[in-house]
N, C-alpha and C positions, 0 to 999 in steps of 0.2 A: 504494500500500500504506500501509496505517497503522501505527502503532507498537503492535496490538493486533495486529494481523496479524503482524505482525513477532516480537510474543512469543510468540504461539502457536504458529508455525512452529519456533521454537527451543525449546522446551519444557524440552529438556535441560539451557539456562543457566540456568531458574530452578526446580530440584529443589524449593528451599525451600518452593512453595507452589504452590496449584494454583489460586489465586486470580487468575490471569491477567490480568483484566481490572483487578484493583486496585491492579498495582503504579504506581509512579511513577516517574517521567521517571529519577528520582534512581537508582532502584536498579534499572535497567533500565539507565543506562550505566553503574554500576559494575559489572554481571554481565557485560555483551558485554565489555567492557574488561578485566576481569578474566580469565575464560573464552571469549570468544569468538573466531575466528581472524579473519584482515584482513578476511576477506568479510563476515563478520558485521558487523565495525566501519564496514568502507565503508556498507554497507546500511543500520546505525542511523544513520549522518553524513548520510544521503541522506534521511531521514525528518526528523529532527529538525533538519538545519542543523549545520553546522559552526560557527558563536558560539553556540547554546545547547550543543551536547555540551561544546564545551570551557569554558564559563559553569558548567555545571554540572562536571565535572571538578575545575574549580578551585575553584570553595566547597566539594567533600570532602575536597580535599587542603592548604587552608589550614593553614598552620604550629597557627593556634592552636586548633584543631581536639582535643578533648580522642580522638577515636578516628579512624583513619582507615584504611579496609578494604580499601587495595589493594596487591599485594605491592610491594614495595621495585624490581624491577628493573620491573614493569608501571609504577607510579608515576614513574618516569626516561624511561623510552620515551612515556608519552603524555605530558610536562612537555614535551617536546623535541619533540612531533609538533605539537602545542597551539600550540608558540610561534611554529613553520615558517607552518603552513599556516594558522590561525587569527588 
């Protein structure tokens, strides 16, 4: 499966737009991460790799980061999954 296949099966995490094809790596794991449940997340880990999810992960959630879009308690649970398993 691809990461295309993947968004489009999920439809529902990315209401924002119906541009499917266009999103990016970037805001494709802050939607699953944000909104999607463990399966989803397993399934995005399993396309893209477990050091690029959390690669990218991490440069959205850099302290010096002037905006950063993930709730408070999602943001602690994947800093801490990130740091286990990655």
């Amino acid at each position: 499966m691809t990461i295309s296949d993947f968004v489009r099966q999920r439809k529902y995490l990315f209401w924002s737009t119906r541009n499917y094809d266009g999103l990016s790596k970037e805001a494709i794991v802050e939607a699953v991460l944000n909104y999607g449940d463990m399966k989803d997340v397993r399934e995005m880990i399993s396309i893209l790799g477990m050091q690029e999810t959390a690669k990218i992960f991490h440069a959205q959630t850099n302290p010096n980061r002037a905006r950063i879009n993930y709730r408070a308690d999602v943001k602690n649970y994947f800093k801490l999954y990130f740091e286990k398993y990655a």
